[in-house]
PAMARDREN-700694 format. One record per residue (C-alpha): residue number from 1; y, z, x; residue in one letter. Coordinates in Angstrom, 1 decimal. Example, Ala and Ser with C-alpha at 12.3 -4.5 7.8 and 13.67 -1.06 7.14 Angstrom:
! PAMARDREN-700694
   i      v      w      u aa
   1   -4.5    7.8   12.3  A
   2   -1.1    7.1   13.7  S
! end
This chain:
! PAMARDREN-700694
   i      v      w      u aa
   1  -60.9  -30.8   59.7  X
   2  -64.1  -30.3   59.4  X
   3  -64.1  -31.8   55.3  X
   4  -62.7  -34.9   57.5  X
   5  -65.6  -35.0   59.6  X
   6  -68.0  -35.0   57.0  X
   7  -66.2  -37.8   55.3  X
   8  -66.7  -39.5   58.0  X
   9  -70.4  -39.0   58.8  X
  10  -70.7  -39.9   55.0  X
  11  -69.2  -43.0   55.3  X
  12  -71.1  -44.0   58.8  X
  13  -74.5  -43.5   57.1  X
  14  -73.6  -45.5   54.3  X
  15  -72.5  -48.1   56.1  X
  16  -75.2  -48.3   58.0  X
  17  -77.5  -47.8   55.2  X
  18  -76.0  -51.1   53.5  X
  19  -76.4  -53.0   57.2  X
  20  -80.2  -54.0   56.1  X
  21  -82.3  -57.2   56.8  X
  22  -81.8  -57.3   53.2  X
  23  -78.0  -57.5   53.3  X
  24  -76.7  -58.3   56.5  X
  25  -79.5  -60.7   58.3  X
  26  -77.0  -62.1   60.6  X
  27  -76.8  -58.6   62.1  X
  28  -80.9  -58.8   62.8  X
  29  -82.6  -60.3   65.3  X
  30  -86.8  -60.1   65.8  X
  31  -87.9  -59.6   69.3  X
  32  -91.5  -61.4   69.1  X
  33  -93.5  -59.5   71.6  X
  34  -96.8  -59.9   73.4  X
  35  -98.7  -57.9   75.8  X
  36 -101.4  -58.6   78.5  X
  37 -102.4  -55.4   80.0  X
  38 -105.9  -54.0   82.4  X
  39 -107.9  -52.5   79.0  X
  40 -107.7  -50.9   75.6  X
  41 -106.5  -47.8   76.4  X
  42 -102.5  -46.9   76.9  X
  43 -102.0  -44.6   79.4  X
  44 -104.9  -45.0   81.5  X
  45 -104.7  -49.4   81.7  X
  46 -101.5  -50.8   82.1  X
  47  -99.7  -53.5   81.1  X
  48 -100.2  -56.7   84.1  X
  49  -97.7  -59.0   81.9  X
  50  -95.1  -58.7   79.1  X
  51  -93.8  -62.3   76.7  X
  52  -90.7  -61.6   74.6  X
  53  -88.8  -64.5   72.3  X
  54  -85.9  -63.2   70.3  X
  55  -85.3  -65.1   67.2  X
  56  -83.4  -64.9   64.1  X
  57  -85.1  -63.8   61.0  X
  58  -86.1  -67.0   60.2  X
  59  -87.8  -67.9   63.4  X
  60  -85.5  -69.7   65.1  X
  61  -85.3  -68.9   69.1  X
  62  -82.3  -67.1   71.0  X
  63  -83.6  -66.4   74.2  X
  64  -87.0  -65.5   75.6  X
  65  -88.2  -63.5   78.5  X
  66  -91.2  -63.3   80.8  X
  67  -92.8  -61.1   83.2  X
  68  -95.8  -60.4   85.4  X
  69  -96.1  -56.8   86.6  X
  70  -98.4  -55.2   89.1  X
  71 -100.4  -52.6   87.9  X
  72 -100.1  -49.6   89.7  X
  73 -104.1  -49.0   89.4  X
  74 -105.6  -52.3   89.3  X
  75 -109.2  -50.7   90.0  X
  76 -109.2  -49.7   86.1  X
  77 -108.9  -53.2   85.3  X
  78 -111.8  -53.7   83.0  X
  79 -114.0  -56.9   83.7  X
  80 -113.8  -58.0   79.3  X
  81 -109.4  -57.5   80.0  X
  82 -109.6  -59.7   83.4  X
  83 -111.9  -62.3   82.0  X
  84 -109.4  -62.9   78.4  X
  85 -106.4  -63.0   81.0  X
  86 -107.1  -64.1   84.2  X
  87 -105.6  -60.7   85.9  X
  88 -106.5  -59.9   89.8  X
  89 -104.3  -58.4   92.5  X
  90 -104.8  -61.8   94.4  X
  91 -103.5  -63.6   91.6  X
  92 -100.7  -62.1   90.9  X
  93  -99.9  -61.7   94.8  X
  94  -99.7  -65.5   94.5  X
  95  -98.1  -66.1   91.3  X
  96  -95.3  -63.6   91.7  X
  97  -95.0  -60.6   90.3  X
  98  -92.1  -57.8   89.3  X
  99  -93.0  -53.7   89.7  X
 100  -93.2  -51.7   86.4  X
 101  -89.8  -50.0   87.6  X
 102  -88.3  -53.8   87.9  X
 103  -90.3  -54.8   85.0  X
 104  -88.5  -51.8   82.7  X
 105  -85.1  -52.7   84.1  X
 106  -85.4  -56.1   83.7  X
 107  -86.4  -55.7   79.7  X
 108  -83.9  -53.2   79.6  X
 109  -81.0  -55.7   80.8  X
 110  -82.1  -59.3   78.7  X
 111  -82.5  -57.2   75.2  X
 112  -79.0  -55.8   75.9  X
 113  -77.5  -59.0   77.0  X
 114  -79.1  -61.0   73.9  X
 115  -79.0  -58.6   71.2  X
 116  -75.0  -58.0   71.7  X
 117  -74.5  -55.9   68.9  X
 118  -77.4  -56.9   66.8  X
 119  -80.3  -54.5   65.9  X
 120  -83.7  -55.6   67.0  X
 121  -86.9  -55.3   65.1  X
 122  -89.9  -55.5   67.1  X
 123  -92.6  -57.8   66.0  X
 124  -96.1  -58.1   67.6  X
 125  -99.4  -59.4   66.4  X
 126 -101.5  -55.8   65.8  X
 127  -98.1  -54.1   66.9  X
 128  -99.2  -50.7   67.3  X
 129 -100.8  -52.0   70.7  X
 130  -98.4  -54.0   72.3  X
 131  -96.0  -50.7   71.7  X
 132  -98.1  -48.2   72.8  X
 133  -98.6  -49.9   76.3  X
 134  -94.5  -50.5   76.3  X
 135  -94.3  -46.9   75.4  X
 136  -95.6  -45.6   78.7  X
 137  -94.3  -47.9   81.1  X
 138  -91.2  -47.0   79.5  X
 139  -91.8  -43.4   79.9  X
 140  -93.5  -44.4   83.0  X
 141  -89.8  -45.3   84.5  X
 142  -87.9  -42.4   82.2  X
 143  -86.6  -44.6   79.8  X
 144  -86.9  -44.7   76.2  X
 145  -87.9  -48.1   74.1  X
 146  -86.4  -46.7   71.1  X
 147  -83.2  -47.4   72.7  X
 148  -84.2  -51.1   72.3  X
 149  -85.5  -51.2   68.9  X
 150  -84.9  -50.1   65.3  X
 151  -87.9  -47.5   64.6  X
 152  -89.8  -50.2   61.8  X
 153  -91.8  -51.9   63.6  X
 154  -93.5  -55.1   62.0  X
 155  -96.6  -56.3   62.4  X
 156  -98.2  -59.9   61.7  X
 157 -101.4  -59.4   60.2  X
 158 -100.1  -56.7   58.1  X
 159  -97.6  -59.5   56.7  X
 160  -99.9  -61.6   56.0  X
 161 -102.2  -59.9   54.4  X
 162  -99.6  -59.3   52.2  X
 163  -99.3  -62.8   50.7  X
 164 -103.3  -62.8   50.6  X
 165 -104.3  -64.0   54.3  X
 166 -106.9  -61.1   55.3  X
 167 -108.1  -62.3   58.4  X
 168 -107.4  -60.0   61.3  X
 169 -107.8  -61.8   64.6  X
 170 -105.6  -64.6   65.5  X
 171 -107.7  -67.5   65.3  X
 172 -108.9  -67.2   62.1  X
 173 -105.5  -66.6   60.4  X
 174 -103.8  -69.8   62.4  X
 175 -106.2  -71.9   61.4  X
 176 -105.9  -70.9   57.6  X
 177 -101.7  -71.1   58.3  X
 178 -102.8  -74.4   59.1  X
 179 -101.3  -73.7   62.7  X
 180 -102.4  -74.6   66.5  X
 181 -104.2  -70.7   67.5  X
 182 -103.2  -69.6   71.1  X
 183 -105.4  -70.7   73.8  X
 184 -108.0  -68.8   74.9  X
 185 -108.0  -70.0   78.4  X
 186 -107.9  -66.9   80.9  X
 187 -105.6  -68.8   83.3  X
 188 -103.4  -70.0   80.8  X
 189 -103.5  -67.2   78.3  X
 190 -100.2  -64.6   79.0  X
 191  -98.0  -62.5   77.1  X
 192  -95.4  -65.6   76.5  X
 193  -98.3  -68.2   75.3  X
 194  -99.0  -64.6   72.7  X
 195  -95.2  -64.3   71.7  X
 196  -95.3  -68.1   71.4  X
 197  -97.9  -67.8   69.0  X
 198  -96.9  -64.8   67.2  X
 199  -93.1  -66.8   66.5  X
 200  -95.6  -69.8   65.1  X
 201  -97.6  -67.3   62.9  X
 202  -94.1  -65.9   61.1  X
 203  -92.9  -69.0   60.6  X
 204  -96.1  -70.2   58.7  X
 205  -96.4  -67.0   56.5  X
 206  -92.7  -67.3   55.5  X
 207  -93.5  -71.0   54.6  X
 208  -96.5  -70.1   52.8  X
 209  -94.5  -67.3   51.0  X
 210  -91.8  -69.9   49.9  X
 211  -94.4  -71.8   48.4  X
 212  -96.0  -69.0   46.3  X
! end
């Protein structure tokens, strides 16, 4: 019995070690995500609005999603994090707005819907950040964003720098994709204009890759 069990561990892991990006990219979907939050600092400024587009892995839109969320301290709201995207309590009173509990069950319930039985691999422009604030709303509501994802992560600039692009901020490495850079006006700057952006900036480095 227990030879049996092993066998079949075995033969789990190698099947999912052959179910790669590589091998199987009709099993893969990128979730191309984009954060707006108070400040710099996870854990102490939160997240005020969250823009996710699924696509396949060659940058062609599934579904998107997207969310404003009332921060549950808006007097940490840093004047530089307002002023880049347009956040105020009276704002968002007016606009319309979801809680972070709402907000976590509400990303929770679209990945799962669209993903099916698909593994995700989250994709973000200087990733680490948009993660880290997802990370503790997530934790926030008891919930785990790893339930979501695959544990790579990709980031942007990271691939681009990769096929010789070295520019770090987003600007600067549209305009030598030779692509339209995400406004930078506070009351029309949000997490989906970012994702929007971010889905624009893959498909120009795989373009650029196919021409190398």
């Amino acid at each position: 019995m227990l030879r049996l069990l092993l066998l079949l561990c075995l033969a789990a892991f190698q099947a999912s070690a052959e179910d790669t990006p590589a091998t199987s990219p009709e099993r893969w979907l990128m979730a191309h995500v984009d954060v707006e939050t108070t400040g710099l600092v996870p854990g102490f400024h939160e997240m005020i609005d969250i823009g996710v587009i699924i696509t396949d892995l060659e940058g062609k839109e599934v579904d998107r999603l997207f969310l404003r969320i009332m921060p549950d301290h808006p007097e940490r709201t840093q004047p530089g994090a307002a002023a880049v995207n347009g956040f105020s309590v009276e704002r968002w009173k007016e606009l319309g707005y979801v809680t972070s509990k709402e907000a976590v069950e509400k990303l929770i319930s679209f990945h799962q819907a669209v993903r099916g039985e698909r593994t995700l691999l989250f994709t973000g422009f200087n990733a680490w950040f948009d993660i880290s604030f997802i990370d503790h709303l997530f934790r926030g509501q008891d919930q785990n964003w790893r339930e979501l994802y695959h544990y790579f992560i990709l980031d942007l600039p990271s691939m681009a720098w990769g096929i010789g692009l070295r520019d770090l901020a987003g600007k600067p490495l549209s305009e030598q994709l030779g692509i339209q850079p995400e406004t930078s006006d506070p009351l029309k700057h949000t997490g989906i204009t970012g994702a929007e952006s971010n889905v624009e900036v893959y498909r120009a480095i795989l373009a650029r890759r196919q021409q190398q």
